[in-house]
N, CA and C atoms of all chains as a GROMACS GRO file, in nm:
protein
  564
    1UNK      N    1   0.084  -0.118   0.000
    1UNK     CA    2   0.000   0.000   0.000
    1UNK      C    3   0.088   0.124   0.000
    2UNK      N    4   0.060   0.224  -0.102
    2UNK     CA    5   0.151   0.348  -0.101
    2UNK      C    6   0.031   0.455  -0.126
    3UNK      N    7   0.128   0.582  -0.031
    3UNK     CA    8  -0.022   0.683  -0.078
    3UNK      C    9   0.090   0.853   0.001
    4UNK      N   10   0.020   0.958  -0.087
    4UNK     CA   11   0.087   1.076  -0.056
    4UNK      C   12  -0.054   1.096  -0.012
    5UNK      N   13   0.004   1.163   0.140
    5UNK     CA   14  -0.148   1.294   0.169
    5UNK      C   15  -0.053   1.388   0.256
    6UNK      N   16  -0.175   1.474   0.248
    6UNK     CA   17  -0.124   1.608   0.334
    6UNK      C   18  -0.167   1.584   0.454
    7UNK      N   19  -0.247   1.512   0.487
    7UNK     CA   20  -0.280   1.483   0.640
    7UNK      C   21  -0.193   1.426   0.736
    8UNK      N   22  -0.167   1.441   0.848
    8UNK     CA   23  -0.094   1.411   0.955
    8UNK      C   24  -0.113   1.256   0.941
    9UNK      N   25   0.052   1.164   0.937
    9UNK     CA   26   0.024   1.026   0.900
    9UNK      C   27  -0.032   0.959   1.061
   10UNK      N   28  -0.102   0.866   1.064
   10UNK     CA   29  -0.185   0.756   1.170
   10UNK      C   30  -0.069   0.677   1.190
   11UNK      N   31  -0.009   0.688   1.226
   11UNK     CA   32   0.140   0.562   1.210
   11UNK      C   33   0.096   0.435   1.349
   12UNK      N   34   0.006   0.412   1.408
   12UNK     CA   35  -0.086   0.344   1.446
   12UNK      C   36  -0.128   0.266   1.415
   13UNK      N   37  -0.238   0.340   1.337
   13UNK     CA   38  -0.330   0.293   1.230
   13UNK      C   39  -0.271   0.214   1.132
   14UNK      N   40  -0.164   0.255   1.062
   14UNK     CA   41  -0.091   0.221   0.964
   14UNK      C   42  -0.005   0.078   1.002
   15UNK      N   43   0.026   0.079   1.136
   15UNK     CA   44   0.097  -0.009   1.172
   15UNK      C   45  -0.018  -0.161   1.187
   16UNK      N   46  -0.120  -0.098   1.238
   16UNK     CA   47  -0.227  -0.225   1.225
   16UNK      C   48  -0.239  -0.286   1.122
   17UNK      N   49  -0.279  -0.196   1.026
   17UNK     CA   50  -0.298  -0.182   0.875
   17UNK      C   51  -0.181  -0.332   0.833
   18UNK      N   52  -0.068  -0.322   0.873
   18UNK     CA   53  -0.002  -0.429   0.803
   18UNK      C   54   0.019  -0.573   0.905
   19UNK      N   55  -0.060  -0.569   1.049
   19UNK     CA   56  -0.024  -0.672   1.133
   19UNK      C   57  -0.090  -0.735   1.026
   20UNK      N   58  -0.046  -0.897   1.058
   20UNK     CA   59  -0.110  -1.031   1.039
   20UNK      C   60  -0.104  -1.161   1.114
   21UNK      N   61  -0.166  -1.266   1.088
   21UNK     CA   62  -0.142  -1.357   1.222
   21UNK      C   63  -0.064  -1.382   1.168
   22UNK      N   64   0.023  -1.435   1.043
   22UNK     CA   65   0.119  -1.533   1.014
   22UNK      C   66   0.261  -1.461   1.048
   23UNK      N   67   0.271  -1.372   1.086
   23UNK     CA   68   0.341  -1.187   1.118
   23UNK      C   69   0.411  -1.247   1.246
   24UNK      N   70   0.538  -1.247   1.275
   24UNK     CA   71   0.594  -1.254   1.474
   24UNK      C   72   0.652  -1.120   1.431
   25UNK      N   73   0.666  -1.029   1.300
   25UNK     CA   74   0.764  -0.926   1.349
   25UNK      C   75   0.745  -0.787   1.196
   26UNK      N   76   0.664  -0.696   1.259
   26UNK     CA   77   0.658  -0.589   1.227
   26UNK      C   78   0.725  -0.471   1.236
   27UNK      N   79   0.800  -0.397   1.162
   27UNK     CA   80   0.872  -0.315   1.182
   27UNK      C   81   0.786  -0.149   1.135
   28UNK      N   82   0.845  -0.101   1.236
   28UNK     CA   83   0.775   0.051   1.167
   28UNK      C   84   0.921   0.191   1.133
   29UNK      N   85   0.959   0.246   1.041
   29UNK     CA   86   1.013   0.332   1.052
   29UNK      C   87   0.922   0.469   1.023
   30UNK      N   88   0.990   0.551   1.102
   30UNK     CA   89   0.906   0.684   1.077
   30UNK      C   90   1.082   0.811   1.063
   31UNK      N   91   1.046   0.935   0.983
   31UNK     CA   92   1.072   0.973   0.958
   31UNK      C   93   1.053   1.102   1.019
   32UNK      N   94   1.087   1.225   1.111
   32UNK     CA   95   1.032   1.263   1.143
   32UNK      C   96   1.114   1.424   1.113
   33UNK      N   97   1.059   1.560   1.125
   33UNK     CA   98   1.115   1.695   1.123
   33UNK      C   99   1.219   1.726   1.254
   34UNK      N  100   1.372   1.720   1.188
   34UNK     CA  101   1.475   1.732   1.276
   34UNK      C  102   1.487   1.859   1.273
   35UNK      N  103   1.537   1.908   1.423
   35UNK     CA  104   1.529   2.072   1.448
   35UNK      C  105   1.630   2.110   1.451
   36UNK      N  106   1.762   2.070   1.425
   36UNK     CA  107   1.896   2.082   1.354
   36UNK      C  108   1.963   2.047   1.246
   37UNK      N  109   2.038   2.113   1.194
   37UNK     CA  110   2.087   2.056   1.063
   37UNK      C  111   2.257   2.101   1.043
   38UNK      N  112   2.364   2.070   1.095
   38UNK     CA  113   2.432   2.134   1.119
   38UNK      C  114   2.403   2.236   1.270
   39UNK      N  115   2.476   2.346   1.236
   39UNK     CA  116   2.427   2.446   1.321
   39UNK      C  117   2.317   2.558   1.277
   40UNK      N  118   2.242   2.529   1.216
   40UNK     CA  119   2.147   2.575   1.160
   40UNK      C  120   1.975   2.515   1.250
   41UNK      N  121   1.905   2.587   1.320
   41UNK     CA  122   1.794   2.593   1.368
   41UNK      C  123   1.710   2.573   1.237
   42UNK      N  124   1.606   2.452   1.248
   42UNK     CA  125   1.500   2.432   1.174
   42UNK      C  126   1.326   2.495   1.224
   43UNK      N  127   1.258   2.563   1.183
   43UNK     CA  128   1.160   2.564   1.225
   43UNK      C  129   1.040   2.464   1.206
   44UNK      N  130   1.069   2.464   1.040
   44UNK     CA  131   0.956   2.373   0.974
   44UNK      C  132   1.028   2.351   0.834
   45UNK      N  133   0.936   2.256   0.756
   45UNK     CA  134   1.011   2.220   0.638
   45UNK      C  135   0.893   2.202   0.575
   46UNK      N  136   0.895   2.235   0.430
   46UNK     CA  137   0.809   2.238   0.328
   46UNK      C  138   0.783   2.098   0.256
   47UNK      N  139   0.728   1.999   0.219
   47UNK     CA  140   0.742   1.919   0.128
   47UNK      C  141   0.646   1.908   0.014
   48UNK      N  142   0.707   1.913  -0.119
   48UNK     CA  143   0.673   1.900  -0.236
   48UNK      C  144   0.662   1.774  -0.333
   49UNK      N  145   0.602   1.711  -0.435
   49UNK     CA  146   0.600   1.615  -0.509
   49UNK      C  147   0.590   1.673  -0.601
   50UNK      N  148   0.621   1.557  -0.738
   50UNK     CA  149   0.582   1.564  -0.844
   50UNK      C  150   0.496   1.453  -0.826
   51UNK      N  151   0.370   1.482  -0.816
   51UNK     CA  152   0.251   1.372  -0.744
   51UNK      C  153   0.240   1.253  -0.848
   52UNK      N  154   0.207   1.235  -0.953
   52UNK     CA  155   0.172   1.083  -1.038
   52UNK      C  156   0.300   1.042  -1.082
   53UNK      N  157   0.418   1.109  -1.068
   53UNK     CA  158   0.571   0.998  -1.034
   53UNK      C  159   0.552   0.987  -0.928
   54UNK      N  160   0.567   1.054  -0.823
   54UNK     CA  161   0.562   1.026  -0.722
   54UNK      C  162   0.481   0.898  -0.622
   55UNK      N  163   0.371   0.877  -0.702
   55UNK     CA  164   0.321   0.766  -0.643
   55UNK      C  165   0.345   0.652  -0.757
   56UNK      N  166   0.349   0.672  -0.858
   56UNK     CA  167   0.423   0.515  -0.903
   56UNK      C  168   0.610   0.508  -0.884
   57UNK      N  169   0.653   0.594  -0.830
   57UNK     CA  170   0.790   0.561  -0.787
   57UNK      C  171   0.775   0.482  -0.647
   58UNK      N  172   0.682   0.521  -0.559
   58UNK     CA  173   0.638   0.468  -0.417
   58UNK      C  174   0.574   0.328  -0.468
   59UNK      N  175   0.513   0.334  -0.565
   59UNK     CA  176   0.452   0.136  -0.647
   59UNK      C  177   0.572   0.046  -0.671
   60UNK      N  178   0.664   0.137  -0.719
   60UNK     CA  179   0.815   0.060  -0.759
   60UNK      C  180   0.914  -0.022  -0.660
   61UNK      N  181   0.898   0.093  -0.530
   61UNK     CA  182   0.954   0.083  -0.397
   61UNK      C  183   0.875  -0.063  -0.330
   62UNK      N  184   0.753  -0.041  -0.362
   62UNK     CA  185   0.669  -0.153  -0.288
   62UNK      C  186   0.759  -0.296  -0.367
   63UNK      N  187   0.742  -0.285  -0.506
   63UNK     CA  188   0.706  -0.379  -0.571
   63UNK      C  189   0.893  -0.466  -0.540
   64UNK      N  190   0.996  -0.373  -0.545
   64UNK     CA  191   1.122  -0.374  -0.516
   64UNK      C  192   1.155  -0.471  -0.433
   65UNK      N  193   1.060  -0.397  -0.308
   65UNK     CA  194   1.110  -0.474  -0.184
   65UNK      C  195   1.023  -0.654  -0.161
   66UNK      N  196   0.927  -0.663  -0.251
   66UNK     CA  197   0.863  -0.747  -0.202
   66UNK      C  198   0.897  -0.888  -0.322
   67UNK      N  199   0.991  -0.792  -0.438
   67UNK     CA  200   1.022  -0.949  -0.487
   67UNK      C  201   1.180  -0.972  -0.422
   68UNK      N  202   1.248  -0.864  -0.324
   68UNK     CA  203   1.356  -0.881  -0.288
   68UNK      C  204   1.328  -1.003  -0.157
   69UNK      N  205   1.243  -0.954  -0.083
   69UNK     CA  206   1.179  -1.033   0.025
   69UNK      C  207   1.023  -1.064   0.034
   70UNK      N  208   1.008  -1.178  -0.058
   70UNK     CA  209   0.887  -1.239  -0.110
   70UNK      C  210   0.846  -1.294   0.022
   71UNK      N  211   0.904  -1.309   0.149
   71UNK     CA  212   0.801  -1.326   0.289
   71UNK      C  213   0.744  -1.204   0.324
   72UNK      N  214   0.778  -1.096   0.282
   72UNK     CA  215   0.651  -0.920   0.316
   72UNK      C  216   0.552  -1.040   0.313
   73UNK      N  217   0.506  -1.057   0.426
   73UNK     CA  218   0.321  -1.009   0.388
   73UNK      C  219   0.245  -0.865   0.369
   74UNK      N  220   0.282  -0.781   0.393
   74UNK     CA  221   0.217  -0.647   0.408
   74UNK      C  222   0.376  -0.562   0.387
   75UNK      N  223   0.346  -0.430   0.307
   75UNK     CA  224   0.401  -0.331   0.341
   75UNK      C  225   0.330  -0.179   0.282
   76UNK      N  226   0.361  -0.068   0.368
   76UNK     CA  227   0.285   0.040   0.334
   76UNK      C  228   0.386   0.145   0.337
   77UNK      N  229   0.388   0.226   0.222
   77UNK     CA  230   0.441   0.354   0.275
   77UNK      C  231   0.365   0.442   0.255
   78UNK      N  232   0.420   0.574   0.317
   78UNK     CA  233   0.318   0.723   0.291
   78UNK      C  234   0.393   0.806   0.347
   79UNK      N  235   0.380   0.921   0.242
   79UNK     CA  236   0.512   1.039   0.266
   79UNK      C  237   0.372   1.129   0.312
   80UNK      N  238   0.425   1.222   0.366
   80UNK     CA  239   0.357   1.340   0.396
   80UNK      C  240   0.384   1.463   0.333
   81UNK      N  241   0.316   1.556   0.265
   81UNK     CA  242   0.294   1.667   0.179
   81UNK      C  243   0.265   1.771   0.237
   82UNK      N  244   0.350   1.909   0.232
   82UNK     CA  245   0.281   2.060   0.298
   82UNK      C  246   0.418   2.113   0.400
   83UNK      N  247   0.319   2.177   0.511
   83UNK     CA  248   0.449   2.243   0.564
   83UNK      C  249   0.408   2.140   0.687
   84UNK      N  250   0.509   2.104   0.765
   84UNK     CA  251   0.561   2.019   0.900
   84UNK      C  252   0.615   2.062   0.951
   85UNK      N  253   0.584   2.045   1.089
   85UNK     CA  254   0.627   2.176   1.207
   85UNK      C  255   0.773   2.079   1.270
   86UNK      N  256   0.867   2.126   1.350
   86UNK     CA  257   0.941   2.012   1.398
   86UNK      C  258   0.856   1.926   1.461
   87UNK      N  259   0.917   1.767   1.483
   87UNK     CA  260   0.908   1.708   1.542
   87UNK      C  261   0.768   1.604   1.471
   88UNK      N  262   0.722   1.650   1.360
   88UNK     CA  263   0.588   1.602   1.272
   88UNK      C  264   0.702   1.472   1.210
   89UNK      N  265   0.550   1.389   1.155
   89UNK     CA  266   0.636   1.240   1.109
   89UNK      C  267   0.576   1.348   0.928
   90UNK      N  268   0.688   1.295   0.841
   90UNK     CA  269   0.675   1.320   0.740
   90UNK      C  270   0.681   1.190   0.658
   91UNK      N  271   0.747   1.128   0.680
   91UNK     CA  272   0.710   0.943   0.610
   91UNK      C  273   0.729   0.805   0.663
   92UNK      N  274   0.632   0.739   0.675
   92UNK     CA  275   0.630   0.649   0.722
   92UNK      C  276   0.686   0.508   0.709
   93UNK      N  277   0.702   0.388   0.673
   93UNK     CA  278   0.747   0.251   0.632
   93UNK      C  279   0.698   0.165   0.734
   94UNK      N  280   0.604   0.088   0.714
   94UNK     CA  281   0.544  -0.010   0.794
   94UNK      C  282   0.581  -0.176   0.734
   95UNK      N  283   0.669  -0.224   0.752
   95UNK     CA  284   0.667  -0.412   0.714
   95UNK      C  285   0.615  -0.506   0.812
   96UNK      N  286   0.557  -0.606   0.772
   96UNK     CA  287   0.574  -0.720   0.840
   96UNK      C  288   0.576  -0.810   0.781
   97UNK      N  289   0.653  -0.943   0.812
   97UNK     CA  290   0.690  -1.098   0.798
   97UNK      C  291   0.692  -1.157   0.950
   98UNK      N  292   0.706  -1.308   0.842
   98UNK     CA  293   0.671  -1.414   0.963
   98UNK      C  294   0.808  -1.399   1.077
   99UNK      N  295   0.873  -1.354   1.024
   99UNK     CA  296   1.012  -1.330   1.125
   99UNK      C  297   1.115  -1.190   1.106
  100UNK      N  298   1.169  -1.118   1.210
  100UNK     CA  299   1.208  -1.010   1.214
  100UNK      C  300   1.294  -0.972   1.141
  101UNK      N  301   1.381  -1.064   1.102
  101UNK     CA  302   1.517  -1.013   1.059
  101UNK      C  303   1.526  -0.928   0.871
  102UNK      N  304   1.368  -1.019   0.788
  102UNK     CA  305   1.311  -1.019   0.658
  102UNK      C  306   1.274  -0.852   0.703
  103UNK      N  307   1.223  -0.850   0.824
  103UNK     CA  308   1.104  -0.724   0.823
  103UNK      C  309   1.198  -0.591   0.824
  104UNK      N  310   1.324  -0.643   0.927
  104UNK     CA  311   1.412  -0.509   0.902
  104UNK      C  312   1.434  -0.504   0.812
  105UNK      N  313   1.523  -0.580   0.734
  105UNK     CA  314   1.624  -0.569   0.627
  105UNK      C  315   1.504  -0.530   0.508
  106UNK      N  316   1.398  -0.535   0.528
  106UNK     CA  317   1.307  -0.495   0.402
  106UNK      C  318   1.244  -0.335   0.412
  107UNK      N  319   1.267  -0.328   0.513
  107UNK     CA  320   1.209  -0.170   0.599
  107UNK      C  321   1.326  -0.078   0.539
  108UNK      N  322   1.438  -0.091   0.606
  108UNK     CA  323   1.561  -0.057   0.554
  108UNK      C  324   1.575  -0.035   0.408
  109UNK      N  325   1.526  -0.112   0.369
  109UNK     CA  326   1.548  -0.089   0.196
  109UNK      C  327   1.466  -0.004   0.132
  110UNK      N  328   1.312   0.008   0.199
  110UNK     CA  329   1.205   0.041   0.108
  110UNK      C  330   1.253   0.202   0.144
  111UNK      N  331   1.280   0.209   0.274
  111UNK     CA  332   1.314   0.409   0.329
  111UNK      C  333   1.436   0.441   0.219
  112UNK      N  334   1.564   0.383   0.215
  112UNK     CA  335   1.632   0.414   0.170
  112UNK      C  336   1.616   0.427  -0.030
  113UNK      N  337   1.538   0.347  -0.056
  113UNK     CA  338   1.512   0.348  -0.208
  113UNK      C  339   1.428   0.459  -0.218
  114UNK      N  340   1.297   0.489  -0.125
  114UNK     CA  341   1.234   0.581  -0.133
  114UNK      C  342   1.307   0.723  -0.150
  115UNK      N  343   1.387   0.766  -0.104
  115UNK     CA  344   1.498   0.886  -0.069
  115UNK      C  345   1.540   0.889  -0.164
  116UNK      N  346   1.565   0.799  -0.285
  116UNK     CA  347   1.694   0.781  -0.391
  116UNK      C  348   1.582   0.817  -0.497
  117UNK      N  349   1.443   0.766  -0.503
  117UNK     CA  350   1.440   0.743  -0.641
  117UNK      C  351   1.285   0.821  -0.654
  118UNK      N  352   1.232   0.855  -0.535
  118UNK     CA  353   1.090   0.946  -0.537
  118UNK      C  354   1.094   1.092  -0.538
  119UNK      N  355   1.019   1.136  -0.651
  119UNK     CA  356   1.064   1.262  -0.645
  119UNK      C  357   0.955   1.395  -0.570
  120UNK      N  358   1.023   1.410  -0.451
  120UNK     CA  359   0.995   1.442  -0.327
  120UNK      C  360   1.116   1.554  -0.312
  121UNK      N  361   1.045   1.697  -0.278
  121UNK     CA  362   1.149   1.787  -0.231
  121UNK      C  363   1.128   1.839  -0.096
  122UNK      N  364   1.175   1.940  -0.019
  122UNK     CA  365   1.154   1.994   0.071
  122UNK      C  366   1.233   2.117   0.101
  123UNK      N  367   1.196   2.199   0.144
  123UNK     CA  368   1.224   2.335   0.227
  123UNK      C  369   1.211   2.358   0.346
  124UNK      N  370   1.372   2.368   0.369
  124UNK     CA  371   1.417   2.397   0.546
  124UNK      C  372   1.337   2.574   0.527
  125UNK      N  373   1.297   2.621   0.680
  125UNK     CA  374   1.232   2.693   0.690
  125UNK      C  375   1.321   2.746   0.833
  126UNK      N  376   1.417   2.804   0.837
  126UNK     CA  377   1.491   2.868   0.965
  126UNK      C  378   1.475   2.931   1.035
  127UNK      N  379   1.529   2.901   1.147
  127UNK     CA  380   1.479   3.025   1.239
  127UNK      C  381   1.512   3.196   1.256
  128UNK      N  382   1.588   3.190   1.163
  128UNK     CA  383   1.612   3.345   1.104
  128UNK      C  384   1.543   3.361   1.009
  129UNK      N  385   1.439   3.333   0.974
  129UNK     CA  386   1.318   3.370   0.857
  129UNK      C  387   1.372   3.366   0.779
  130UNK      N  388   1.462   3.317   0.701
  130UNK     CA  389   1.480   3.273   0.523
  130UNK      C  390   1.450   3.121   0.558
  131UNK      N  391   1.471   3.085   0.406
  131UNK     CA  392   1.437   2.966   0.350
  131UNK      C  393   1.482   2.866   0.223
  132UNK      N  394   1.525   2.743   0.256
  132UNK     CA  395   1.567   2.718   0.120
  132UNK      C  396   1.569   2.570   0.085
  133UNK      N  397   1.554   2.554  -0.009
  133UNK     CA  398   1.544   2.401  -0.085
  133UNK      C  399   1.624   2.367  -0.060
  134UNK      N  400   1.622   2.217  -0.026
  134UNK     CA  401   1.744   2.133   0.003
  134UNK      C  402   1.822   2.119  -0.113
  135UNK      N  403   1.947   2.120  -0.098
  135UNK     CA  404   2.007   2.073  -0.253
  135UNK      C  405   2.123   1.985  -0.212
  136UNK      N  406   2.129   1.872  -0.202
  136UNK     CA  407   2.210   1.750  -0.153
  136UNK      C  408   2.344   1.770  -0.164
  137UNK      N  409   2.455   1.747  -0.160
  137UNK     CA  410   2.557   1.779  -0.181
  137UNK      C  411   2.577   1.614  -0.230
  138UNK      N  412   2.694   1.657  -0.331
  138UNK     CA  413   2.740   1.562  -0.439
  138UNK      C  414   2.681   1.499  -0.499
  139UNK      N  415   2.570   1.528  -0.543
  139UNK     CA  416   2.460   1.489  -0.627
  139UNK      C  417   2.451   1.560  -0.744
  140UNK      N  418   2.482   1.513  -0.870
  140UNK     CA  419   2.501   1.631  -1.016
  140UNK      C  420   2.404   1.551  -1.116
  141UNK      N  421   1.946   2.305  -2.351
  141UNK     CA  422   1.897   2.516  -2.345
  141UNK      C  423   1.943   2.571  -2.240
  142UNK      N  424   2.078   2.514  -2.204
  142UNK     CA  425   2.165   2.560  -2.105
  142UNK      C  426   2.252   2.670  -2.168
  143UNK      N  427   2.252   2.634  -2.337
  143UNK     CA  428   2.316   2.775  -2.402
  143UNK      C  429   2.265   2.858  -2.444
  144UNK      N  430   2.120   2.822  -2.442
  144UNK     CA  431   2.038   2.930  -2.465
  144UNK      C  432   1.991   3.023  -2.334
  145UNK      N  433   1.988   2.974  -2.213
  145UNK     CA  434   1.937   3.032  -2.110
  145UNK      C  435   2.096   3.003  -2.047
  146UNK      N  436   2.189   3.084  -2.042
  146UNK     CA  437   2.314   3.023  -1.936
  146UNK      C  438   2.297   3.020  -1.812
  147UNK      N  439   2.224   3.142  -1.740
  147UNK     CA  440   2.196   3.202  -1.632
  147UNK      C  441   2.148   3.077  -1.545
  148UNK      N  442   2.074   2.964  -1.589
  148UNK     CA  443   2.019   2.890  -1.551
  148UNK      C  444   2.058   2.702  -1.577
  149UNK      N  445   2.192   2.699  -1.680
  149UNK     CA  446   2.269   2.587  -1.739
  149UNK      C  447   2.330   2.513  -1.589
  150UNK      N  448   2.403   2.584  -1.556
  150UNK     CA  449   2.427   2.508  -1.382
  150UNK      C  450   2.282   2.427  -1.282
  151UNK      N  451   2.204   2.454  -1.309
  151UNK     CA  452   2.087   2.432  -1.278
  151UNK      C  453   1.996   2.304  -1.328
  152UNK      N  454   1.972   2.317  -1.498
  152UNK     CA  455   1.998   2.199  -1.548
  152UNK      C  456   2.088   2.114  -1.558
  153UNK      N  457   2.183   2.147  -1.555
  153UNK     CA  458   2.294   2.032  -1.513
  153UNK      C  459   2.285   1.916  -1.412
  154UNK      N  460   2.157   1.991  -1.313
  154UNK     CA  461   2.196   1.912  -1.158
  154UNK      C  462   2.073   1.860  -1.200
  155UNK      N  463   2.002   1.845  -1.315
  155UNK     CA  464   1.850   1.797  -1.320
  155UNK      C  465   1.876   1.693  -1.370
  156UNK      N  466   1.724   1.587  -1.338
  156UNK     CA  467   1.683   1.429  -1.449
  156UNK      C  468   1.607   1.529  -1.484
  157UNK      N  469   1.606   1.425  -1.614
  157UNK     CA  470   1.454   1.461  -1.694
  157UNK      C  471   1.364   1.367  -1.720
  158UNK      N  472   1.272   1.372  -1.693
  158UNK     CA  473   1.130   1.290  -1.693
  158UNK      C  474   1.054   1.290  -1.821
  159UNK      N  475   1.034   1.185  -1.878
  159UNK     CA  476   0.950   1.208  -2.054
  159UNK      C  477   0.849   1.080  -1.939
  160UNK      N  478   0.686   1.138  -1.943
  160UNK     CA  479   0.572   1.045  -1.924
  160UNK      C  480   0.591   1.014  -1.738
  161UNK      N  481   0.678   1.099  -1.706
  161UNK     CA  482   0.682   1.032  -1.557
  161UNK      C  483   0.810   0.922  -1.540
  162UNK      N  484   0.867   0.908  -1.637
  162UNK     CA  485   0.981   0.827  -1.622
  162UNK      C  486   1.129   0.894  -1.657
  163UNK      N  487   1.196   0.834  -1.560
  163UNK     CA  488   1.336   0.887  -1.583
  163UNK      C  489   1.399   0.867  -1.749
  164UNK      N  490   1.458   1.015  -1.784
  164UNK     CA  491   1.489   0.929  -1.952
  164UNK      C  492   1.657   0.966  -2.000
  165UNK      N  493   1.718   0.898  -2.040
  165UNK     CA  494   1.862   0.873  -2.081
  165UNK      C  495   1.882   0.960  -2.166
  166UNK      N  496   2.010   1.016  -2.172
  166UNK     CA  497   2.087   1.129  -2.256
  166UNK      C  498   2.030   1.005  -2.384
  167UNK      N  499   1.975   1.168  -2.526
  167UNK     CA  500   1.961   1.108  -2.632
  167UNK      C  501   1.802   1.034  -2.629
  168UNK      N  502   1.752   1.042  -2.545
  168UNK     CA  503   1.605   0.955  -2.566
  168UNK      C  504   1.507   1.057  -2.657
  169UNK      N  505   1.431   1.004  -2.736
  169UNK     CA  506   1.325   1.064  -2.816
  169UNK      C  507   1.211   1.110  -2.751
  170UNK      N  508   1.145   1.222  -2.754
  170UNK     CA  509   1.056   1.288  -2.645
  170UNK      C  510   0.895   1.236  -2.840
  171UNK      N  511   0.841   1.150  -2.786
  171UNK     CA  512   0.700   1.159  -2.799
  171UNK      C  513   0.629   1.275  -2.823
  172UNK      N  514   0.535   1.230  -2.884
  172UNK     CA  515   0.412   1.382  -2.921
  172UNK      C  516   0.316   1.370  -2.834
  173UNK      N  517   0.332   1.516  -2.740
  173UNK     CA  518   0.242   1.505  -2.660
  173UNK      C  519   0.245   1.494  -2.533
  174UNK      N  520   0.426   1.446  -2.514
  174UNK     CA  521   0.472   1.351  -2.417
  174UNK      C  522   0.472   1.521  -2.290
  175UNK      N  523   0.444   1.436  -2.134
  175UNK     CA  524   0.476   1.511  -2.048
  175UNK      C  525   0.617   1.473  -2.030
  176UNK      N  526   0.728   1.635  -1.999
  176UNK     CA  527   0.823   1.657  -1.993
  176UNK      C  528   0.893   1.696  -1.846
  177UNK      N  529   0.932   1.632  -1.821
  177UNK     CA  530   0.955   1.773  -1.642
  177UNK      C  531   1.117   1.758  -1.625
  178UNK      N  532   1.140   1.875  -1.586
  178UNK     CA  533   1.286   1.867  -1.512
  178UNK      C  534   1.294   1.839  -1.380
  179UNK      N  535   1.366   1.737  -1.302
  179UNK     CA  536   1.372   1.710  -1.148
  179UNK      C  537   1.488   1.729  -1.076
  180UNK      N  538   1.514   1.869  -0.984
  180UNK     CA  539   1.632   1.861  -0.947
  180UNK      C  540   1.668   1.738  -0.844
  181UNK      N  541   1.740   1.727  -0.798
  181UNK     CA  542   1.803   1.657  -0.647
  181UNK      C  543   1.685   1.628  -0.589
  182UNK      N  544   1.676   1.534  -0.547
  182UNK     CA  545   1.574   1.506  -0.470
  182UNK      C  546   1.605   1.498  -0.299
  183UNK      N  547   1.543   1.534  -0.233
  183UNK     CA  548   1.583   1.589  -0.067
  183UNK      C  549   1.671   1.465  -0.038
  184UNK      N  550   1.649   1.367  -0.089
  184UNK     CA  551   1.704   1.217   0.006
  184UNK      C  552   1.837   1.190  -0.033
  185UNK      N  553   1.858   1.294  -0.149
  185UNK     CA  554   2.014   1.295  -0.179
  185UNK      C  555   2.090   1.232  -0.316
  186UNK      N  556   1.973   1.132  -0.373
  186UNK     CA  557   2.035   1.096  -0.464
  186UNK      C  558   1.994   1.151  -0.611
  187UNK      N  559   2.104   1.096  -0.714
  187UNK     CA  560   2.019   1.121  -0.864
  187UNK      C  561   1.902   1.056  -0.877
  188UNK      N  562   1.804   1.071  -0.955
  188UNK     CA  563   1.664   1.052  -0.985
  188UNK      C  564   1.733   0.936  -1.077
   0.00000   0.00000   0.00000
């Protein structure tokens, strides 16, 4: 299950969303608004999509991880869209399998592919009132 | 059109380009009709 909203993610909900009985081990990563960056004060951060890549790049991510680790029974992601105050979850990763070790190592993969290959931006928002797009370093 | 626009060639440089929503390779044929987008860096750090 993959999905962009602007609504505050249920990471709860979401986490139910993928229990199952055949399941001993669910993993959840969350992502959340860090209030440092360097020495730089964060207030809030902007996030942007290019929305219909954006959600079949998040289909890709699913589809990635689940012929990498064909025990997923369930996995969900969901990024969050708009402005996020610190400390807000901005994306989620919910797995579960019949055993833990599938559920990390598949959790792990789906966050990190997500970051690489969804096109998802954001704007640090400082506490000296400017503002600016992230622009990665060593990335051309 | 980094030599046509220079001001802005450093810029495309750091971009993918998207033909239909998909990432597309130096030299690919752009379709009639086709949606086009430029994508800089994406926050998570890597190339598109």
């Amino acid at each position: 299950m993959i999905r962009l909203t602007s609504d505050p993610i249920d990471y709860h909900a979401l986490t139910e969303q993928v229990r199952r009985p055949n399941c001993g081990g669910v993993v959840l990563f969350l992502g959340t608004v860090r209030d440092l960056t360097g020495e730089q004060v964060t207030v809030a951060l902007d996030y942007e999509a290019y929305a219909g890549m954006a959600e079949k790049k998040l289909a890709q991510v699913e589809q990635e991880a689940r012929e990498r680790w064909p025990v997923v029974a369930e996995i969900a992601l969901v990024h969050r869209l708009g402005h996020l105050e610190v400390g807000e979850v901005s994306v989620a990763v919910a797995v579960s399998c019949p055993h833990r070790a599938q559920a990390f190592e598949a959790c792990r993969y789906a966050i990190d592919r997500l970051k690489e290959i969804v096109p998802i931006w954001k704007k640090e928002n400082w506490s000296d009132g400017k503002s600016e797009w992230v622009h990665p370093q060593g990335a051309e | 059109m980094g030599e046509k626009w220079p001001g802005v060639r450093d810029f495309f440089a750091r971009c993918a380009v998207a033909i239909n929503e998909e990432i597309a390779q130096e030299g690919a044929v752009v379709p009639a009709s086709a949606e086009v987008a430029l994508l800089p860096p994406v926050s998570g750090g890597a190339v598109l």
